[in-house]
MARBALO-223255 format. One record per atom (N, C-alpha, C, CB): residue in one letter; z, y, x. Coordinates in steps of 0.02 Angstrom, whole numbers, padded with zeros to 5 digits, always signed. Last residue first. Glycine has a CB too. Layout:
MARBALO-223255
aZYX ...
***
This chain:
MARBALO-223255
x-03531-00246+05110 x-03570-00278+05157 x-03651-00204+05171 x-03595-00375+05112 x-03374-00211+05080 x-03397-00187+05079 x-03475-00205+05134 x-03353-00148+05076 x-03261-00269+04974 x-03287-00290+05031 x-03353-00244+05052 x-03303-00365+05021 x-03142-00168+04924 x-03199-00199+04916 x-03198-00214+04985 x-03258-00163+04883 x-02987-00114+04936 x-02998-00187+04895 x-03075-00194+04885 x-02958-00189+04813 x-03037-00020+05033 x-02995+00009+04973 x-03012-00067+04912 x-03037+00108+04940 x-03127-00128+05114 x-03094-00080+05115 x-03089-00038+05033 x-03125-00043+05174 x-03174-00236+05239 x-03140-00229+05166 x-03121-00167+05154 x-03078-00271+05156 x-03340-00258+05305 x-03268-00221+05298 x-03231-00238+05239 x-03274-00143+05296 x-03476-00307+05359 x-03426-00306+05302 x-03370-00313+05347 x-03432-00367+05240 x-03625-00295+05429 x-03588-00277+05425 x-03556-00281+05370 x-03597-00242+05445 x-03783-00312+05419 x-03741-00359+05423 x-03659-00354+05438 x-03771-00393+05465 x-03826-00163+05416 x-03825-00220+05341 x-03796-00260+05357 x-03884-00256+05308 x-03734-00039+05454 x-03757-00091+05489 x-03778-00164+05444 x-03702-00101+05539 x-03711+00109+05371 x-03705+00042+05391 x-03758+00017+05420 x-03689+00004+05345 x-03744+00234+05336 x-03763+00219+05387 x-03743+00161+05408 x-03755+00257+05420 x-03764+00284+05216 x-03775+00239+05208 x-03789+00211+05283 x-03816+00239+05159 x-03654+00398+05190 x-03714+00424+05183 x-03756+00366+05203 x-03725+00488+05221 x-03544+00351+05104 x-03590+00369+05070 x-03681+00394+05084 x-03554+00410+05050 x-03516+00279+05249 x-03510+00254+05176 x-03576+00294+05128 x-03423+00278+05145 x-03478+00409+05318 x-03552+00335+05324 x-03549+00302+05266 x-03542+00262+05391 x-03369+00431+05241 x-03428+00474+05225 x-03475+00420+05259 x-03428+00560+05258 x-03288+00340+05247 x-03292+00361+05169 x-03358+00391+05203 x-03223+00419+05121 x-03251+00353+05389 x-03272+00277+05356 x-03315+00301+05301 x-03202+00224+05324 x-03186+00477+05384 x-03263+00452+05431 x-03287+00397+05381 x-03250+00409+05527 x-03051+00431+05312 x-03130+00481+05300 x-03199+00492+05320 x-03123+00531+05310 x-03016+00343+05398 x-03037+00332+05308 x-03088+00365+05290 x-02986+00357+05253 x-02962+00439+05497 x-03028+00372+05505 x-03056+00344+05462 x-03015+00313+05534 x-02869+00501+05439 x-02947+00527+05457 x-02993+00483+05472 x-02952+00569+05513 x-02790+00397+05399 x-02821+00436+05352 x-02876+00440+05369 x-02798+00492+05340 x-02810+00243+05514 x-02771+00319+05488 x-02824+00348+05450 x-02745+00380+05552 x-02778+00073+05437 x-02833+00104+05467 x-02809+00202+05439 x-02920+00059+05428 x-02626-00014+05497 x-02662+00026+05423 x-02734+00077+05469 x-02579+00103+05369 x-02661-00162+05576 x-02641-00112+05577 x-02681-00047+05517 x-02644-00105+05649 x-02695-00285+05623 x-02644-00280+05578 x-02628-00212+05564 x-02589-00314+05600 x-02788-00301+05711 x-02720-00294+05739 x-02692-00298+05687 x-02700-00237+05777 x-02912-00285+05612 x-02912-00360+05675 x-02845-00350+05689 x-02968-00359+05762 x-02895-00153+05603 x-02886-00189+05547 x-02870-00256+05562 x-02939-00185+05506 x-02967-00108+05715 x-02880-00080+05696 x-02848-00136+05644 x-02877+00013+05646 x-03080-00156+05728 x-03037-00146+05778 x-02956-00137+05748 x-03065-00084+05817 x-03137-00079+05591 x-03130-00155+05605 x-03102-00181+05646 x-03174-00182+05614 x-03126+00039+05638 x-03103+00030+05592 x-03087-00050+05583 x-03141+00061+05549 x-03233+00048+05735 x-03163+00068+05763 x-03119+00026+05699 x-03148+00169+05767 x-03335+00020+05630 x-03316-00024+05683 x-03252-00019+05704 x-03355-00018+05736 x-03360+00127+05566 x-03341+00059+05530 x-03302+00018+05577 x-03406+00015+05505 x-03381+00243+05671 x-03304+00261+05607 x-03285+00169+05585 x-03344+00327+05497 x-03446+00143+05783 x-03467+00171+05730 x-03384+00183+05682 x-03532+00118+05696 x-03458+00175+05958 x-03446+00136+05909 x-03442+00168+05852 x-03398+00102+05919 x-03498+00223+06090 x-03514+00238+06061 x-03543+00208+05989 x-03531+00260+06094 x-03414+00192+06227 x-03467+00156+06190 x-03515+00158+06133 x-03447+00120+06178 x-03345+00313+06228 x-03382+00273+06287 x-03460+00242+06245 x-03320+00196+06320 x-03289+00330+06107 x-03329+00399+06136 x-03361+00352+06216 x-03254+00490+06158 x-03242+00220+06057 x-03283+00246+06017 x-03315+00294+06059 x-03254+00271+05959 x-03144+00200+06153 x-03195+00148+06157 x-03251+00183+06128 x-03178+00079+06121 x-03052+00313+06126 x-03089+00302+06176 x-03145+00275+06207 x-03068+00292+06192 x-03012+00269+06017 x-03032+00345+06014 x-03099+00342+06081 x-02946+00409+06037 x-02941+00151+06034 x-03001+00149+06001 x-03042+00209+05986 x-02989+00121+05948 x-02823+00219+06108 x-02891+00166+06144 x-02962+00149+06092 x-02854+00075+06163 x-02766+00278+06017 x-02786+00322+06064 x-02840+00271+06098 x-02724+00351+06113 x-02743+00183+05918 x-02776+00241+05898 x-02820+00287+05948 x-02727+00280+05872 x-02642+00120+06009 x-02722+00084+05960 x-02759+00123+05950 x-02722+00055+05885 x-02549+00204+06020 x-02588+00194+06085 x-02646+00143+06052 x-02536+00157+06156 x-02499+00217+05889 x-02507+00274+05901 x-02549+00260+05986 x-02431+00317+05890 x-02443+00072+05878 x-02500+00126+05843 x-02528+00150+05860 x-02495+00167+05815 x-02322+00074+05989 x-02406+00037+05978 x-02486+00060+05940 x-02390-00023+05934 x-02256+00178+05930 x-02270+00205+05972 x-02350+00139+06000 x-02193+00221+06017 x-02214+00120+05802 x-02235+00187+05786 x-02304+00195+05882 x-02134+00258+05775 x-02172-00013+05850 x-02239-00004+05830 x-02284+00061+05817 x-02239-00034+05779 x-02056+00035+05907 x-02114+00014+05951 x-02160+00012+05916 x-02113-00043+05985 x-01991+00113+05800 x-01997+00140+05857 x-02052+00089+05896 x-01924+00147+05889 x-01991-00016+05693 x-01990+00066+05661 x-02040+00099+05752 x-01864+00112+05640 x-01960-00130+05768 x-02013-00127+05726 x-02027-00042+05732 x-01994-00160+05647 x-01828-00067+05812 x-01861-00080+05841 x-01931-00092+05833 x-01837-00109+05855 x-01753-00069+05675 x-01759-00001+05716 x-01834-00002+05738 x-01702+00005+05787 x-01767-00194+05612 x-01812-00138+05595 x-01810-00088+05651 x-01793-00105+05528 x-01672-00246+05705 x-01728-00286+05703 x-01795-00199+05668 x-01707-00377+05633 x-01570-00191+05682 x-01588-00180+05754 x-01658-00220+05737 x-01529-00213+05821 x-01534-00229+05551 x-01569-00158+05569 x-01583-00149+05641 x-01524-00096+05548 x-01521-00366+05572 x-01573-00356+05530 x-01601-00274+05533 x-01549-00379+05458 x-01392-00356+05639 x-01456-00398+05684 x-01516-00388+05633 x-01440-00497+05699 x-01289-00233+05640 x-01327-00290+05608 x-01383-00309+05643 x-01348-00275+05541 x-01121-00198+05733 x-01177-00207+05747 x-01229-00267+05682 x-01165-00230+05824 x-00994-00173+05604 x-01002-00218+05657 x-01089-00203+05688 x-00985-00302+05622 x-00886-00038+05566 x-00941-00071+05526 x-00980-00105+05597 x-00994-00008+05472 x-00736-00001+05537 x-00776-00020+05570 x-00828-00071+05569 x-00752-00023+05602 x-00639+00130+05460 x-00682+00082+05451 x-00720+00065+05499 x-00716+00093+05407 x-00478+00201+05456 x-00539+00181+05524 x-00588+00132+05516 x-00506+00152+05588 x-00393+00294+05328 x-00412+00209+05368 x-00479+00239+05409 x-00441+00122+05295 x-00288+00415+05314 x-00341+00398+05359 x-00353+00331+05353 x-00328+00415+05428 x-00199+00476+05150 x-00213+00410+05214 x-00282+00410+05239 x-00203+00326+05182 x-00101+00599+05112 x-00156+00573+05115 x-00157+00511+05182 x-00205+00636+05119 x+00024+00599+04976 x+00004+00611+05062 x-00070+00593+05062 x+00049+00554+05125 x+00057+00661+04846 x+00096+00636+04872 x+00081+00655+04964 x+00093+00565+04841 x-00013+00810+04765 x-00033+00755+04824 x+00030+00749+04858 x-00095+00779+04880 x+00046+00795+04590 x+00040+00822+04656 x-00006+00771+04721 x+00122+00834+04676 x+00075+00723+04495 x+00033+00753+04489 x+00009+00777+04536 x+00040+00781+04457 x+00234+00657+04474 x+00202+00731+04453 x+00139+00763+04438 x+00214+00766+04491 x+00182+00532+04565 x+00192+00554+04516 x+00187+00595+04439 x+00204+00555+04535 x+00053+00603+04692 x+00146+00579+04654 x+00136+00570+04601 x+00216+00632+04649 x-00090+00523+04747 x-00047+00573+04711 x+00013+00557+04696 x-00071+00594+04655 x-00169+00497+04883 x-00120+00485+04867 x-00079+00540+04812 x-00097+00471+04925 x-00341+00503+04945 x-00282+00558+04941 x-00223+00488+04873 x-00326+00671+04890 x-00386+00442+05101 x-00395+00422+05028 x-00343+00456+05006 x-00394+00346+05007 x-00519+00449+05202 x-00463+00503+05191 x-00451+00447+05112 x-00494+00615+05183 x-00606+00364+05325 x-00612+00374+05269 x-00544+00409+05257 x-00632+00316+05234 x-00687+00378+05484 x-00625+00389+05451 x-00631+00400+05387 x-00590+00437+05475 x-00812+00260+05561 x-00788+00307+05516 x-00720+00319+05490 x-00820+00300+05471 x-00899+00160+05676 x-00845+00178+05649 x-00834+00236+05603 x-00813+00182+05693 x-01040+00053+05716 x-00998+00115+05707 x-00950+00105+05664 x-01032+00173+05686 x-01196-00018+05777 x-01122-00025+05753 x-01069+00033+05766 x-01092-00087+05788 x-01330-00029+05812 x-01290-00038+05866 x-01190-00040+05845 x-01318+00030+05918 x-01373-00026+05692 x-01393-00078+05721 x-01361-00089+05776 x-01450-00078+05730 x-01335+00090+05631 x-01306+00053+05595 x-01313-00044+05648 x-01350+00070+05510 x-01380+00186+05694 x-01319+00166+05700 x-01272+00128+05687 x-01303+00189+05695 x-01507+00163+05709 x-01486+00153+05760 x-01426+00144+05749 x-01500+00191+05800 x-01533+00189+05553 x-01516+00146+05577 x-01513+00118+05626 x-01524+00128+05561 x-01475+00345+05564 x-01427+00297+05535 x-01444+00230+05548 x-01419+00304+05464 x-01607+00399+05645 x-01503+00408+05692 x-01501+00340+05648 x-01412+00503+05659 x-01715+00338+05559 x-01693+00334+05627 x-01624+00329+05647 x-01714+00385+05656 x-01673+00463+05467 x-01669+00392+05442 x-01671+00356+05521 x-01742+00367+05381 x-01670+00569+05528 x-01610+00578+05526 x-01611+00488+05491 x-01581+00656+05480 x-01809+00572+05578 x-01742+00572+05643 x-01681+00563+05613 x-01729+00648+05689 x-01856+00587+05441 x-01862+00534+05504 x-01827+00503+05542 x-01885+00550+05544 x-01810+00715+05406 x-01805+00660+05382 x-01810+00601+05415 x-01837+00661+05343 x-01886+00803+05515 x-01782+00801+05519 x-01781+00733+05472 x-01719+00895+05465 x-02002+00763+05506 x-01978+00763+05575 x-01892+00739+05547 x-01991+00852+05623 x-02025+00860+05350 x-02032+00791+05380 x-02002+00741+05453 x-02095+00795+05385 x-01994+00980+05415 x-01934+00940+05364 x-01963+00856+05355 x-01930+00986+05269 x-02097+01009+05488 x-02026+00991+05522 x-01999+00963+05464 x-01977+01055+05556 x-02212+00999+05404 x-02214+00969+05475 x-02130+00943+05485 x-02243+01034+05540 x-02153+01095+05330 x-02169+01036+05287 x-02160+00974+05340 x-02250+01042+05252 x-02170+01211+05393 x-02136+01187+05368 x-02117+01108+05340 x-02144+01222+05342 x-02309+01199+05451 x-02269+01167+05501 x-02189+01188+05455 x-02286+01206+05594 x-02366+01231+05326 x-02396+01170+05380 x-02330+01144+05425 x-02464+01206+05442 x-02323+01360+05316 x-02328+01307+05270 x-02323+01243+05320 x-02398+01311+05223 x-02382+01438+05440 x-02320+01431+05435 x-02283+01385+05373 x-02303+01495+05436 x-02513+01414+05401 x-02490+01372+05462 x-02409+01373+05444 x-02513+01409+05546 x-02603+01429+05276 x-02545+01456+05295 x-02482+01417+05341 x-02524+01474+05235 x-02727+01337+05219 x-02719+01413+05250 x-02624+01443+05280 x-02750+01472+05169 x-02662+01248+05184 x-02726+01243+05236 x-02724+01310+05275 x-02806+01232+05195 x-02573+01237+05103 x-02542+01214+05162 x-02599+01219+05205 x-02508+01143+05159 x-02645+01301+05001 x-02581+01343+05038 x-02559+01317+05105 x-02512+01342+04992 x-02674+01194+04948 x-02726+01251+04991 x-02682+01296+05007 x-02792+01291+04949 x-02589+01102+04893 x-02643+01088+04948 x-02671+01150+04977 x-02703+01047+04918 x-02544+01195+04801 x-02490+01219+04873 x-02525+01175+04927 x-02390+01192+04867 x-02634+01183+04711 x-02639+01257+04733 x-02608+01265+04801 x-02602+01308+04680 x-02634+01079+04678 x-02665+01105+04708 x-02685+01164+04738 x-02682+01092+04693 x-02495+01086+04618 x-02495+01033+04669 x-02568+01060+04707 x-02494+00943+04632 x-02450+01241+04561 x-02475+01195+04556 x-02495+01142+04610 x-02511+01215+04528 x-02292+01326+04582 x-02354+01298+04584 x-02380+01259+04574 x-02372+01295+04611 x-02132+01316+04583 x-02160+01361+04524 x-02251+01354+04546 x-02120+01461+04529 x-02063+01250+04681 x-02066+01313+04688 x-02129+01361+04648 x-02066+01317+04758 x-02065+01098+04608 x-01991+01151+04600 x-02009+01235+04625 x-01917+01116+04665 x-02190+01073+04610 x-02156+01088+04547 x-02097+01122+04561 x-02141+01029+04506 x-02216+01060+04755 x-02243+01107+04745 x-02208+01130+04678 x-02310+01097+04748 x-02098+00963+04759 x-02104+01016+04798 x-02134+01078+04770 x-02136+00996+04850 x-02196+00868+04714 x-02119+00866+04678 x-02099+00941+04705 x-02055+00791+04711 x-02284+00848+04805 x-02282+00852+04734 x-02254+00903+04682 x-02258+00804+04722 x-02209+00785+04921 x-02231+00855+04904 x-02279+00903+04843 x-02258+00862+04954 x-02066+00724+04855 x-02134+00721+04864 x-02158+00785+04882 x-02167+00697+04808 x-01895+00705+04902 x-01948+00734+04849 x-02024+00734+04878 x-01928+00814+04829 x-01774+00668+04944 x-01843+00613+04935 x-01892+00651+04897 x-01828+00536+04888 x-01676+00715+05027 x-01673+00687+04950 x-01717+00673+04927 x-01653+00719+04903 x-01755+00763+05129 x-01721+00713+05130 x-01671+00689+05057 x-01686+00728+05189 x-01856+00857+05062 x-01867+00780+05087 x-01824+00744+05108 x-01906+00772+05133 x-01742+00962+05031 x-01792+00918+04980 x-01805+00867+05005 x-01857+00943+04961 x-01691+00993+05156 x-01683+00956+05103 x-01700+00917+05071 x-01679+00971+05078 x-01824+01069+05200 x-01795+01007+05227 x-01744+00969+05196 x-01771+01019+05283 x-01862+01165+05120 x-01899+01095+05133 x-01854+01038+05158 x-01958+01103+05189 x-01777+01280+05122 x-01755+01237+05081 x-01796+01148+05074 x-01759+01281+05019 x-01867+01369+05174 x-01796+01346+05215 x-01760+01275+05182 x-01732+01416+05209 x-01964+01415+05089 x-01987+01378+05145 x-01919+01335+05189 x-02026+01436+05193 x-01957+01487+04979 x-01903+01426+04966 x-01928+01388+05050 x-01925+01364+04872 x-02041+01621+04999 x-01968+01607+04998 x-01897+01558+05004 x-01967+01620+04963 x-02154+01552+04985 x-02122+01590+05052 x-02054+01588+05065 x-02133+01660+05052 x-02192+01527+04855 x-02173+01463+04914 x-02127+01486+04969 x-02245+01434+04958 x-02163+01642+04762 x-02143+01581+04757 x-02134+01550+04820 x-02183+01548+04720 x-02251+01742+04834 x-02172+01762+04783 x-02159+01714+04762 x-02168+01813+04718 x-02340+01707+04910 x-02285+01756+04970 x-02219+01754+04892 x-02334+01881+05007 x-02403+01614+04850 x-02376+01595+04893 x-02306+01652+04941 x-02437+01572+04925 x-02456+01678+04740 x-02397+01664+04729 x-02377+01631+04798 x-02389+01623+04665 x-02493+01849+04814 x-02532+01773+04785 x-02446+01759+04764 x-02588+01698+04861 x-02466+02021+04770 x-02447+01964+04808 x-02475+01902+04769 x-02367+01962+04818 x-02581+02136+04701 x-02522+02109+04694 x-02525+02029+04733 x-02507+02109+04613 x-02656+02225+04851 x-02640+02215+04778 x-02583+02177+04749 x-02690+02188+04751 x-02672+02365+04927 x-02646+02297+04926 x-02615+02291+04869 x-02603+02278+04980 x-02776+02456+05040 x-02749+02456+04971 x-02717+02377+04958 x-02814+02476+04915 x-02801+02522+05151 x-02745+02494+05149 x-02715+02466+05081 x-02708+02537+05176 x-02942+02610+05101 x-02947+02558+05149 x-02876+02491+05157 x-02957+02606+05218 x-02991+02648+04952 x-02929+02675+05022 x-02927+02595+05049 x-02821+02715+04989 x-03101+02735+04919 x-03089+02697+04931 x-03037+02699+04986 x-03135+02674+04933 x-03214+02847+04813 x-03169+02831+04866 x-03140+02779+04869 x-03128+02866+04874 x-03404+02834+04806 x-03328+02828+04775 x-03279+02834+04844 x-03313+02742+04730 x-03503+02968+04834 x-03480+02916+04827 x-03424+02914+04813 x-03490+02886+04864 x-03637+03045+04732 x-03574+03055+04733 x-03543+02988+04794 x-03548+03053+04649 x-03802+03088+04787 x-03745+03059+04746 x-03688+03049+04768 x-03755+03007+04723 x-03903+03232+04728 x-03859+03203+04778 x-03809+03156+04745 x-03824+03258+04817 
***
């Protein structure tokens, strides 16, 4: 007769580094990106490897939408300043005053007032209508493609005709007909600096 082993069903081993490195610093994203750190740069400060926190961010939604929002708050918060800077604002600057002695004599309020610029109302507007032009190119050429039934190249050639960066995932469609040779021979694209016929 043979023996079997035991086995405890709740057994749990030692934590990945995501629950004793990333987990922990998750509050601290939003910072980081707004002092400009990469997510690179990110993965180096919370003790991983850049590929390792790629697959952390696949598997671990609550990653994902860290990263998601501290991106968002960076945005909104470059956005606010140059709405504010385009529509024009004010600030109290404090300038401390010492005696003599050494002491604080008094302190002085001035009221800086910084005038509306015609060069950041110019970006805002770029920034916000094109975000939102884009983002309806994308959605009509989503569309054309599932009517008409146009090729990853083509949509791609659509976007590119506007001036517009062709999106990741559509890179990637592109990349794989690419490799798997489903062009159209009379077909050329440019893409990643080839022409691609």
């Amino acid at each position: 007769m043979t023996q079997s082993k035991k086995t405890t069903p709740n057994k749990r081993g030692r934590k990945n580094q995501y629950e004793t490195l990333v987990r922990p610093r998750l509050g601290e994203f939003p910072q980081w990106m707004a002092d400009g750190l990469t997510e690179e740069m990110i993965s180096q400060k919370c003790g991983v490897g850049y590929s390792t926190f790629q697959r952390y961010k696949i598997e671990f939604e609550e990653l994902r939408g860290a990263i998601i929002e501290a991106h968002q708050k960076k945005h909104s918060a470059l956005y606010n300043a140059l709405y504010k800077r385009a529509t024009g604002h004010e600030h109290t600057e404090k300038k401390v005053i010492t005696s003599t002695e050494g002491g604080i004599a008094r302190i002085e309020k001035t009221v800086k007032y910084y005038p509306p610029s015609e060069k950041a109302l110019i970006y805002y507007l770029e920034a916000v209508m094109g975000r939102n032009q884009r983002a309806e190119m994308i959605r009509q050429a989503n569309a054309i493609r599932e009517k008409e039934g146009k090729t990853p190249m083509e949509i791609g050639r659509m976007i590119e005709e506007q001036g517009w960066e062709i999106p990741k995932t559509l890179e990637l469609e592109i990349r794989k007909e690419l490799d798997v040779g489903l062009l159209d021979p009379r077909s050329s694209i440019i893409f990643d600096g080839y022409t691609v016929k």
